[in-house]
C-alpha positions as CSV (number, residue, x, y, z in Angstrom):
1,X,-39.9,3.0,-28.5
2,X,-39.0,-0.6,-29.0
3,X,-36.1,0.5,-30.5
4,X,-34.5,2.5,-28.0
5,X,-35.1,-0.4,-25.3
6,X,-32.2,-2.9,-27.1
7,X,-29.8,0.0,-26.8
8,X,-28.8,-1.1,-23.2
9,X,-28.9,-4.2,-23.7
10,X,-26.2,-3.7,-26.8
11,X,-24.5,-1.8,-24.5
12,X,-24.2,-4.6,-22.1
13,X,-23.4,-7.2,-24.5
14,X,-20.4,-5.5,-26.5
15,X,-19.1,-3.6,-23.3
16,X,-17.0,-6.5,-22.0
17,X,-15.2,-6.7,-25.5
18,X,-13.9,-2.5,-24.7
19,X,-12.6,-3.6,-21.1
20,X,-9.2,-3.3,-20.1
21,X,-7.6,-6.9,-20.3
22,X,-6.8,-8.4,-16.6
23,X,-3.7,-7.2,-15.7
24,X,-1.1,-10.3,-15.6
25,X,1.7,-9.8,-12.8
26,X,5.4,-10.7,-13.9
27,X,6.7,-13.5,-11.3
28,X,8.7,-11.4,-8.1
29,X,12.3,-10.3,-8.9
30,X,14.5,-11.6,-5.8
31,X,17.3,-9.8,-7.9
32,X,15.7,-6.7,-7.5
33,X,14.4,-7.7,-4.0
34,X,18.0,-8.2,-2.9
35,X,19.1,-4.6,-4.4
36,X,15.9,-2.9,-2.2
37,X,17.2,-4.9,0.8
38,X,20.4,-3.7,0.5
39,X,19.1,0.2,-0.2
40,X,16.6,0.3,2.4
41,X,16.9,-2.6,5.0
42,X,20.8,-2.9,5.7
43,X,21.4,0.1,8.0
44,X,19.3,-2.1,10.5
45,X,18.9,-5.6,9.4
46,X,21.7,-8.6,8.1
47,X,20.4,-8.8,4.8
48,X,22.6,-10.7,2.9
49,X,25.5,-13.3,4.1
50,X,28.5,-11.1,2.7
51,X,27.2,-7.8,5.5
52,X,29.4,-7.1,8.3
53,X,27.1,-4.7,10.6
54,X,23.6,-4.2,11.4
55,X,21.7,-3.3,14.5
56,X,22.1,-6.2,16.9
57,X,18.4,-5.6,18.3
58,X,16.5,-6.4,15.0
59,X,16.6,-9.7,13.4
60,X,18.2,-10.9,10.5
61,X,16.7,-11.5,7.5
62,X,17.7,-14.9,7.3
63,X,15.8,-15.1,10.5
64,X,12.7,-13.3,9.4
65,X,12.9,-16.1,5.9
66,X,12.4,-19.0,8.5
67,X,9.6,-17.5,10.9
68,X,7.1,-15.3,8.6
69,X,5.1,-16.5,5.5
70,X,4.9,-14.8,2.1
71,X,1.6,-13.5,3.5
72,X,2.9,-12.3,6.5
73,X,5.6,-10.4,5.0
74,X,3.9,-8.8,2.4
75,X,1.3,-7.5,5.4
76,X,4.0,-6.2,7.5
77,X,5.6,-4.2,4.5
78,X,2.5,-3.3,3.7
79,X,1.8,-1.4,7.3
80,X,5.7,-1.4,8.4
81,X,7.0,-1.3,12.3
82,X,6.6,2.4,14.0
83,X,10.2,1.6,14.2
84,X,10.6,1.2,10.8
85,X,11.2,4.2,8.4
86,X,8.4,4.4,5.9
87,X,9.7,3.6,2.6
88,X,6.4,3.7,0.7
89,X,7.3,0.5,-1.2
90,X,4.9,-0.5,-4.0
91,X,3.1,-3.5,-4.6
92,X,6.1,-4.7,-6.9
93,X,8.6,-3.8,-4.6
94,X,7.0,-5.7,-2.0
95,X,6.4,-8.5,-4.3
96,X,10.5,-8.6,-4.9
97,X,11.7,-7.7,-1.8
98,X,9.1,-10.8,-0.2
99,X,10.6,-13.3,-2.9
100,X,14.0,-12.1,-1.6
101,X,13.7,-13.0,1.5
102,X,12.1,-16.5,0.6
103,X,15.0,-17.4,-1.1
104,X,16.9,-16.8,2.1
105,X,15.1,-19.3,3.7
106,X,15.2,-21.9,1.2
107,X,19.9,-20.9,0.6
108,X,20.1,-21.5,4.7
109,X,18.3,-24.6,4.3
110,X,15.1,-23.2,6.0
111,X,11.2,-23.9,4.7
């Protein structure tokens, strides 16, 4: 019977040493960011400084870069405007598309 008892306790021990590894997330791609912007964002927003039109009633990215953290952004992609359409971004996508607009903020000489 004594046996039988360690079993879980092996089980315990040498478990950790089977588990997946943590997953470690690649650094945001404002590249591919700008490219998601561009596909998804530019019918209604000014997404980048060479656009020409965009829905005068919404604001600009480059205004968005200066008034909403990383934090913020991510949580409004996350759960997007009624307004918006629902692009069922991913994590990444998000991710990119948040670095993106950062580095508007920090080209028009914002935070």
């Amino acid at each position: 019977m004594r046996r039988f008892a360690i079993l879980p306790l092996l089980a315990c021990l040498t478990a950790p040493a089977f588990a997946a590894p943590p997953r470690v997330l690649s650094p945001p791609d404002p590249a591919q960011g700008e490219r998601i912007a561009r596909r998804w964002c530019a019918a209604c927003h000014v997404v980048a400084a060479d656009q020409k039109e965009a829905s005068a009633d919404v604001p600009s990215f480059f205004y968005v870069a200066r008034h909403m953290s990383n934090r913020d952004l991510s949580s409004f992609l996350t759960d997007p405007h009624p307004k918006m359409p629902d692009m069922s971004l991913t994590r990444r996508e998000i991710r990119d598309l948040t670095a993106y607009i950062r580095s508007l903020a920090k080209a028009s000489g914002g935070q």
